[in-house]
C-alpha positions as CSV (number, residue, x, y, z in Angstrom):
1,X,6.5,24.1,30.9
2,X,4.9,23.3,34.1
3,X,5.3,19.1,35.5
4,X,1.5,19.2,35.3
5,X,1.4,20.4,31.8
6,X,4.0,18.0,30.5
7,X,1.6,15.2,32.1
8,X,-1.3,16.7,30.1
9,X,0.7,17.2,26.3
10,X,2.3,13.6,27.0
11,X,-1.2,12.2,27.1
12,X,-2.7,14.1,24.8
13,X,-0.4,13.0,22.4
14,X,-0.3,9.6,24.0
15,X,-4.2,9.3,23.1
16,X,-3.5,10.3,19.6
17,X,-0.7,7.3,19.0
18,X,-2.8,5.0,20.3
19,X,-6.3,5.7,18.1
20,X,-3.4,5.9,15.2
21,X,-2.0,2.4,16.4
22,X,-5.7,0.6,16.3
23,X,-6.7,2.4,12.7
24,X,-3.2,0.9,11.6
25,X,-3.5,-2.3,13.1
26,X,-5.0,-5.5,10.7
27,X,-8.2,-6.6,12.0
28,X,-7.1,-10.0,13.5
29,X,-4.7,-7.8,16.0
30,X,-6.9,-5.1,17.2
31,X,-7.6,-6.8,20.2
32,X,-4.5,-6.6,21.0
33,X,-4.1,-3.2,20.5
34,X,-7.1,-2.6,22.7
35,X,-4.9,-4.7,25.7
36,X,-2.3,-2.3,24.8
37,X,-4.3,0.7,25.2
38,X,-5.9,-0.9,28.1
39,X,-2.5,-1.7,30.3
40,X,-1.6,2.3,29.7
41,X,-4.5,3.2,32.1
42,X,-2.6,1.7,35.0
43,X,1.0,4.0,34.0
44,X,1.0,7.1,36.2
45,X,3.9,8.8,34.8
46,X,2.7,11.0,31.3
47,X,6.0,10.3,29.7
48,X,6.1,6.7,30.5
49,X,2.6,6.2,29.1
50,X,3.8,8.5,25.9
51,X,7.1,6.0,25.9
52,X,4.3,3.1,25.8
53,X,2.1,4.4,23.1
54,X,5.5,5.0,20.8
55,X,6.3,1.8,21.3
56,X,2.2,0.7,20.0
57,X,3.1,2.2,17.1
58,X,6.1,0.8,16.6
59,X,5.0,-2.5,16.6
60,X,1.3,-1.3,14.6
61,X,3.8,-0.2,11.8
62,X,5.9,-3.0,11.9
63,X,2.7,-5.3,11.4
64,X,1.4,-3.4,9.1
65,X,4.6,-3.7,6.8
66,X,5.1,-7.4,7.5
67,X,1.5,-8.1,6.4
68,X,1.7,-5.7,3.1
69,X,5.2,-7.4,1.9
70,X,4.1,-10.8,2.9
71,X,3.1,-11.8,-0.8
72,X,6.1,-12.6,-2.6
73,X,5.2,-13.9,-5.6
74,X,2.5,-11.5,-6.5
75,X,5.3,-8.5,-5.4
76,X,7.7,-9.9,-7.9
77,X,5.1,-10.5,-10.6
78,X,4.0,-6.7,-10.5
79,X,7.3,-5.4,-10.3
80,X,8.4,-7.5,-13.9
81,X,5.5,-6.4,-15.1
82,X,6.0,-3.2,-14.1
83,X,9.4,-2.7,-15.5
84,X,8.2,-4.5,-18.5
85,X,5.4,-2.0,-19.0
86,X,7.9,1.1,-18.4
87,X,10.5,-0.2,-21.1
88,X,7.7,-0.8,-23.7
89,X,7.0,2.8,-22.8
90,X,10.5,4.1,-23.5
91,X,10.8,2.6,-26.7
92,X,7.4,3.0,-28.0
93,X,6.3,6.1,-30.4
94,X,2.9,6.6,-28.5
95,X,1.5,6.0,-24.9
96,X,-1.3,3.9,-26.0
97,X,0.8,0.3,-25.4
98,X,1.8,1.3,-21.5
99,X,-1.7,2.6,-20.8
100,X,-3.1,-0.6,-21.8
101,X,-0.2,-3.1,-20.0
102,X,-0.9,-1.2,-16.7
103,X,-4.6,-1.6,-16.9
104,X,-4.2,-5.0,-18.1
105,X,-1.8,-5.8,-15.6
106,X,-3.5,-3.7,-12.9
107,X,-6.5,-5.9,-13.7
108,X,-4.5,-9.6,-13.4
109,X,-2.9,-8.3,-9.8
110,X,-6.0,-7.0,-8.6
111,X,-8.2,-9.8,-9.5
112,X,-5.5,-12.1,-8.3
113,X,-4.5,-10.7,-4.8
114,X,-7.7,-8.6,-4.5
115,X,-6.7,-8.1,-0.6
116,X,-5.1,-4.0,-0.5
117,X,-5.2,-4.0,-4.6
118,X,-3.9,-0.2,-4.4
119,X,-0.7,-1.8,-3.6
120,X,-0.3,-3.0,-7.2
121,X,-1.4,0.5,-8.8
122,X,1.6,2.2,-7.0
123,X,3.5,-0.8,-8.0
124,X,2.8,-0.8,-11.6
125,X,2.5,3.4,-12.1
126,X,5.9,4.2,-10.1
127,X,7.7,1.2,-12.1
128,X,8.3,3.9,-15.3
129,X,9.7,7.0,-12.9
130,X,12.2,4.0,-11.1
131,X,13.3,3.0,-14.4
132,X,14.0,6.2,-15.7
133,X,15.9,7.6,-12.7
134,X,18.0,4.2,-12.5
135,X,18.6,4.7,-16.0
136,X,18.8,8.3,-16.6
137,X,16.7,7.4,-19.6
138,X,14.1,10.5,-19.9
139,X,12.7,9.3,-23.2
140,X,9.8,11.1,-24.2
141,X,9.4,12.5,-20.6
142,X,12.6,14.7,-21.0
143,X,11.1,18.2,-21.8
144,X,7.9,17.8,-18.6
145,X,9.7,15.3,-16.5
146,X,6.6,14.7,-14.0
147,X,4.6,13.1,-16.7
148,X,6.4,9.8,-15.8
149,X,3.5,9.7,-13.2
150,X,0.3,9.5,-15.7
151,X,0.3,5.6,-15.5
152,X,-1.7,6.0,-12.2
153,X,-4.4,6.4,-13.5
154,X,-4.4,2.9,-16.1
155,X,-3.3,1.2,-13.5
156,X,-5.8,2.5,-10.7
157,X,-8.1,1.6,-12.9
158,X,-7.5,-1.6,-14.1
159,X,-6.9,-2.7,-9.9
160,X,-10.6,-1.1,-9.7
161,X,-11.7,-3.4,-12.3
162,X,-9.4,-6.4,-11.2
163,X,-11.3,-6.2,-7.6
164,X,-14.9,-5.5,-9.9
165,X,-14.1,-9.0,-11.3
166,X,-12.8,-11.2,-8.7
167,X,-16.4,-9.8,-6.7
168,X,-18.4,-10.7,-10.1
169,X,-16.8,-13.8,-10.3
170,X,-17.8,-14.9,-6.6
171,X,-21.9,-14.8,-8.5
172,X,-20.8,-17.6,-11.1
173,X,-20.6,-21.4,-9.9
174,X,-16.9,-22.7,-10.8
175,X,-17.3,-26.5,-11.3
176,X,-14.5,-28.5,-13.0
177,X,-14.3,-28.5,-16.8
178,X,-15.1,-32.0,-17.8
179,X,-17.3,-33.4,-15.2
């Protein structure tokens, strides 16, 4: 390839990084990504400003994953109950008891940590296939093994209606009981 067409790929692809870095960026650090995108102007070199816009994204998706993980408590609660809806799934006769735990349980993480509530219906749905590949227990799912996935749908669900009712909620005073 010719040196000018290198130049033109590099920032072609350099532009593209960079729109991907501010769509994955949290709100409170956009500006920052925008200074980021900003200082690029001034790099003459294609490959240096493609080097650059990697390392945007580096950082974007390193952001992005600290802010997703950050709540611990709620993680842990919606893996137990996770895991706790899979094994009543194994041992149960019909689906009817798991499809009601995920939508319950999608409802309490949703309505608890509305803030990226989608997080809790991969938690919740992919808690069954983890427990049956770390177990090798196949259970009912042994003859169409990709039914272990239908519990996205409960727990989808019950996160939509979890969000629903924490925005409800926000209608209704909340005074203390008792005064």
């Amino acid at each position: 390839m010719r040196p000018d067409m290198q130049d033109v790929l590099a920032n072609t692809v350099a532009r593209c990084l960079n729109h991907l870095m501010l769509i994955l960026l949290p709100t409170a650090r956009r500006a920052w990504g925008r200074a980021l995108v900003a200082e690029q102007h001034d790099i003459t070199k294609g490959r240096e400003r493609l080097t650059w816009a990697a390392g945007g994204i580096l950082m974007s998706v390193n952001e992005l994953m600290r802010t997703l993980f950050s709540d611990r408590p709620a993680w842990v609660a919606g893996l137990v109950l996770g895991i706790a809806s899979a094994l009543v799934d194994l041992h149960s006769s019909t689906r009817w008891p798991y499809v009601i735990l995920l939508f319950a349980f999608g409802v309490i993480l949703a309505s608890w940590r509305p803030k990226w509530a989608w997080r809790w219906t991969f938690l919740l749905a992919l808690s069954l296939p983890a427990v049956v590949l770390v177990t090798n227990n196949w259970g009912p799912y042994l003859v169409d093994r990709f039914d272990v996935f239908y519990g996205l749908v409960p727990a989808t669900l019950g996160a939509v209606a979890g969000v629903m009712l924490r925005r409800v909620s926000r209608w209704f005073p909340h005074e203390p009981i008792g005064h």
